[in-house]
C-alpha positions, -999 to 999 in steps of 0.1 A, spaced: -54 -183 -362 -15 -178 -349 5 -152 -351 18 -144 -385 52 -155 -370 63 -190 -363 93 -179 -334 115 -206 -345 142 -211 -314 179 -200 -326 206 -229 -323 220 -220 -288 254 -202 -290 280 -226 -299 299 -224 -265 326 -248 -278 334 -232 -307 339 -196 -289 358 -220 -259 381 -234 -287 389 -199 -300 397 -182 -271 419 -215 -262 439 -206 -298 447 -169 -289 457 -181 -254 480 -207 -265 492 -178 -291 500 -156 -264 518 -182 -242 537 -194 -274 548 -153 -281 564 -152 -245 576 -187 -245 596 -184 -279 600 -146 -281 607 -144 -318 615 -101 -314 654 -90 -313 660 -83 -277 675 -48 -286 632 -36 -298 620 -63 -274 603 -36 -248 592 -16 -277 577 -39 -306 568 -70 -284 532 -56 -274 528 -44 -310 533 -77 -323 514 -96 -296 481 -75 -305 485 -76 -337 488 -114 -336 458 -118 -316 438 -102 -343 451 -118 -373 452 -153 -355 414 -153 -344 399 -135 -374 422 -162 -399 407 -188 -374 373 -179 -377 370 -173 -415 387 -210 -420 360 -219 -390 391 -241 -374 369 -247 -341 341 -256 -358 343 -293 -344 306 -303 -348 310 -295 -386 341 -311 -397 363 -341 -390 400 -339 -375 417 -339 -407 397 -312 -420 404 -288 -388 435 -300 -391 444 -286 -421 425 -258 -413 449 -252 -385 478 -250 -409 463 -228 -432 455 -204 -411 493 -200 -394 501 -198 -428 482 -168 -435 491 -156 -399 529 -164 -406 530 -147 -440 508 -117 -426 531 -105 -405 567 -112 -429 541 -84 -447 536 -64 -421 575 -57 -412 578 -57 -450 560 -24 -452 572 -10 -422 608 -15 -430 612 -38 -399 623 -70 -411 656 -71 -391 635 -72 -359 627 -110 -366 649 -137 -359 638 -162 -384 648 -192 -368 630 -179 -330 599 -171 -353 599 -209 -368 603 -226 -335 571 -202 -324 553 -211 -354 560 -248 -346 552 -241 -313 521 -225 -324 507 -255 -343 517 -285 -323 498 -269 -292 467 -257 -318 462 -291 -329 465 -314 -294 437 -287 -281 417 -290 -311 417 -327 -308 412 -324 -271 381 -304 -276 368 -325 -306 370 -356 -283 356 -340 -252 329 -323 -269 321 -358 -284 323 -376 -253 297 -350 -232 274 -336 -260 237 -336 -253 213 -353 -277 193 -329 -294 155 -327 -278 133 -305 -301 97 -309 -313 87 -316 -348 51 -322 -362 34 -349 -386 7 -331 -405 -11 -365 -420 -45 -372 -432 -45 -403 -417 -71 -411 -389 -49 -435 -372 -17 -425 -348 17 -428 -367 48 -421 -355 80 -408 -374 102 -427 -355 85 -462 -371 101 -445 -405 131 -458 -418 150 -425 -427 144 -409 -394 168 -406 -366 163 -384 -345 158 -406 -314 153 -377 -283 128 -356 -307 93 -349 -293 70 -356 -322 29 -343 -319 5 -354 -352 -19 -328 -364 -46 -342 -392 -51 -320 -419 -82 -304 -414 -65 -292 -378 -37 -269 -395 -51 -240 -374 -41 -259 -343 -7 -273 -361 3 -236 -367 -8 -225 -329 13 -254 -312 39 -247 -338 43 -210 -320 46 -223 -287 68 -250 -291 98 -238 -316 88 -261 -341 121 -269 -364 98 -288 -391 67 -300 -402 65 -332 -417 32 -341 -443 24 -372 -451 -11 -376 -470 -23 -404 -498 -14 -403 -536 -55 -399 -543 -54 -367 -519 -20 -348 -534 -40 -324 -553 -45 -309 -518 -8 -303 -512 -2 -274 -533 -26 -252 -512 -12 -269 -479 20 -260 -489 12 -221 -496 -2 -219 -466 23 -232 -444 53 -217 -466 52 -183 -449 62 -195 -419 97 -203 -406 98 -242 -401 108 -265 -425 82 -288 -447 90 -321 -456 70 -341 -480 70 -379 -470 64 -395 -507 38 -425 -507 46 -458 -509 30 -463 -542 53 -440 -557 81 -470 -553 81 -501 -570 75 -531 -543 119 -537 -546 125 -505 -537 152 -504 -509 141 -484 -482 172 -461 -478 164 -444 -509 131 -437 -500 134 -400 -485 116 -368 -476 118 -341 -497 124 -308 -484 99 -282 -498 110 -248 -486 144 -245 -480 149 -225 -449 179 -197 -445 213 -213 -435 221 -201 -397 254 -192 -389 273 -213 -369 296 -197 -343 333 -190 -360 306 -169 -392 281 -149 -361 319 -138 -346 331 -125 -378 299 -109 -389 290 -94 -350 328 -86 -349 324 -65 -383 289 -50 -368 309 -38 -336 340 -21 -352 323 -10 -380 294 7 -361 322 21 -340 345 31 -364 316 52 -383 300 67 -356 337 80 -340 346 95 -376 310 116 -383 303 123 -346 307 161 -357 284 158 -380 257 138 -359 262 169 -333 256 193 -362 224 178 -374 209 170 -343 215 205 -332 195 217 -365 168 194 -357 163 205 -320 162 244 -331 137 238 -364 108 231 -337 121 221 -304 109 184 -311 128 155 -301 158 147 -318 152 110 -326 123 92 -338 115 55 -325 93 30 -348 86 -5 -341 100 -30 -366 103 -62 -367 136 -82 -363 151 -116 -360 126 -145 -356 99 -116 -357 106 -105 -324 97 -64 -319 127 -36 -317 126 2 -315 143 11 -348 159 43 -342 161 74 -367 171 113 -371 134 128 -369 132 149 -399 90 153 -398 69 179 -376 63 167 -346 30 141 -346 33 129 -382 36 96 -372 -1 90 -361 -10 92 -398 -3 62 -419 -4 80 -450 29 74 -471 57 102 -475 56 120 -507 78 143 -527 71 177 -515 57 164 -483 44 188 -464 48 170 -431 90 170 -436 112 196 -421 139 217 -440 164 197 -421 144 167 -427 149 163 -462 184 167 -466 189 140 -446 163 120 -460 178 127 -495 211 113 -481 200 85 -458 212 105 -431 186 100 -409 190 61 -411 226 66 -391 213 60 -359 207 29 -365 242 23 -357 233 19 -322 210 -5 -331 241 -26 -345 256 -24 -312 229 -32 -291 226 -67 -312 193 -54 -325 201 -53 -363 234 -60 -384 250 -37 -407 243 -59 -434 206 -81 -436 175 -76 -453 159 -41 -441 131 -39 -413 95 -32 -427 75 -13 -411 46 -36 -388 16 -29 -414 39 -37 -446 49 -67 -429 13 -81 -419 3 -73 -452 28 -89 -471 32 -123 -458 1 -126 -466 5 -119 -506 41 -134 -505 50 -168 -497 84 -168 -476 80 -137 -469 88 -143 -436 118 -161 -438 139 -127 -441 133 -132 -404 157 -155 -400 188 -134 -398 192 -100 -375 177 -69 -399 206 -45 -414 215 -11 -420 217 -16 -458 216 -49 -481 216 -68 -513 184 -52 -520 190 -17 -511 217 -17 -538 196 -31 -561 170 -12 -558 162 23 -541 130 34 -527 103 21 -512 83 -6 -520 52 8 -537 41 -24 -554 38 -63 -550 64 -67 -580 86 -45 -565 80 -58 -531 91 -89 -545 120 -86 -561 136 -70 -533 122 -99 -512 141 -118 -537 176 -100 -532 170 -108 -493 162 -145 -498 195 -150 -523 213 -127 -493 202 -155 -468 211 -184 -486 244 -174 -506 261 -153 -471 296 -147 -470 316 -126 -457 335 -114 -488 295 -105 -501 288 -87 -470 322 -70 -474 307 -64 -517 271 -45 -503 291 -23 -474 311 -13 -505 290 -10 -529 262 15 -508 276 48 -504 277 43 -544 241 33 -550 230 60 -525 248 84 -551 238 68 -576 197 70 -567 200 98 -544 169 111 -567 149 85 -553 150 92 -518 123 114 -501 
């Protein structure tokens, strides 16, 4: 049998996207210095402020109203995106010399012409890049399977609905699913396609729980006979059976990694006293190492050293029996942090190395995760996006997962995570923890 994981191969970086972005802040820069819009007599003193502060606001208003997303969205859609988001620019920076008592410093009409400036050029190299990206874009060449129970060789490409022209498509019958699952870990399937008779669909429910764990996606291709003989062919589609997470496309992974970055930084800059303090206090309890290292898994199931504050003796992990209150095996300094989740701030550099995100389902240990996608269908598809620090689930519900129920209805937090991401939710959960780790701070060991 395969590995419990089907590696399903991320969407490359979109390269165009990030290319279109950096082209927005350049033409802002060029546009600040072109059609300085600061009073010459603060010119040397405010014109750097304002440049940096520009370049911030313009790419993260960019990248929230996804204005380089090309592949996505037609010109007038990016165009308008365009405008909206050097209105928010425009009007976040009458706000900013609102506050700061600067207002004098702009010359209104020198800040129009900018602003004019700064559109015109947005839009010719949005349009530019839309049409190159167009003309020079690779066909898509992935693999994709046809599970059948047909004897004879079909091909997907002899169905009406498909189109994918450059696909490489293998058929699997389906007494072979062993093998289907195998060559779907080698080869990145994106989706599995079954096609069986109407006498044999009391077979499909157990297909379908079978393959449901895994990451690719299932299509049902309905019979014939299900359609009267006029039925136009168009209409005749496959039906998706396990919708998979939605991937980020480029302008949502630089807000979210961008967020990971600053945030990580930003926390680990204002507590680095304390982080010195407590792993002072765990070097003198025993002398033992000051960090702990546990394999977990992460995005698309690949294996990362999870790192943590070791608050247990020295050894404790080569027993897999589960901490209890009163453990004997945690230290004095151990449990305090423990109690406060302390021990999970390390992890921080586990955001900046790319490993996890501050925000995502939470890492299982390797045995938990074995074991439950086998009991859990889509288990696995939490895989999908890049572990985090703390989640939908962790403020849902504290403790650990002692139970199949419970187990599930945190799985069930993570799925709705996946599916419903934004950035204002992701914004809600970093919010919201500190007050459910108050809130159930009995509940941690």
């Amino acid at each position: 049998m395969a590995n419990t994981f089907t590696l399903k191969s991320g969407r490359s970086t979109s390269f165009h996207s990030i290319g279109l972005n950096a082209a927005y802040v350049a033409i802002l820069t060029i546009c600040h210095f072109f059609t300085p819009y600061i009073h010459e007599l603060v010119f040397s003193f405010f014109n750097g402020l304002f440049l940096i502060l520009s370049i911030i606001l313009f790419f993260y208003f960019n990248a929230l109203l996804r204005a380089s997303s090309i592949s996505h969205f037609s010109y007038f859609s990016l165009f308008f995106r365009i405008i909206i988001s050097i209105i928010f620019f425009s009007l976040s920076i009458i706000f900013i010399t609102f506050l700061t008592n600067t207002t004098e410093i702009i010359k209104r009409s020198e800040f129009l012409t900018f602003l004019t400036y700064l559109f015109s050029f947005s839009v010719l190299a949005m349009v530019f890049a839309k049409y190159l990206y167009f003309l020079i874009k690779p066909l898509e060449n992935s693999t994709i399977v046809l599970l059948t129970d047909h004897t004879d060789a079909e091909n997907l490409k002899n169905y009406h609905f498909y189109r994918g022209a450059k696909d490489n498509i293998k058929q699997f019958h389906t007494n072979e699913t062993d093998a289907m699952i195998n060559f779907a870990v080698d080869h990145g399937v994106r989706a599995v396609y079954i096609n069986i008779d109407a006498q044999n669909l009391n077979s499909l429910e157990s297909l379908v729980n079978d393959l449901s764990m895994y990451a690719f996606d299932l299509f049902l291709i309905l019979p014939q006979s299900f359609f009267s003989n006029n039925a136009s062919s168009p209409s005749i589609k496959p039906v998706l059976l396990n919708g998979s997470p939605v991937s980020l496309d480029s302008n949502q992974y630089l807000l979210k990694r961008s967020i990971d970055v600053v945030g990580s930084l930003s926390i680990l800059i204002f507590i680095f006293p304390f982080l010195f303090l407590v792993a002072f206090l765990i070097k003198i309890s025993d002398s033992g190492p000051i960090f702990y290292y546990q394999l977990r898994h992460g995005q698309y199931g690949k294996e990362f050293n999870m790192l943590k504050f070791r608050s247990m003796v020295v050894g404790s992990d080569y027993s897999d029996q589960q901490v209890m209150h009163d453990d004997s095996r945690v230290t004095l300094i151990g449990r305090i942090i423990r109690k406060t989740s302390f021990d999970e701030i390390p992890q921080l550099l586990n955001v900046l190395k790319g490993q996890m995100s501050l925000v995502g389902p939470r890492p299982h240990i390797l045995a938990e995760t074995n074991r439950y996608s086998k009991e859990i269908i889509h288990f696995l598809s939490r895989h999908q996006v890049k572990p985090g620090l703390t989640g939908l689930a962790q403020i849902r519900t504290r403790g650990k997962a002692s139970s199949l129920e419970l187990m599930q209805e945190k799985l069930d937090s993570d799925l709705e995570y996946i599916n419903q991401w934004t950035l204002s939710l992701d914004l809600k959960i970093l919010f919201n923890t500190p007050l459910s780790l108050w809130k159930n701070r009995n509940t941690n060991i």
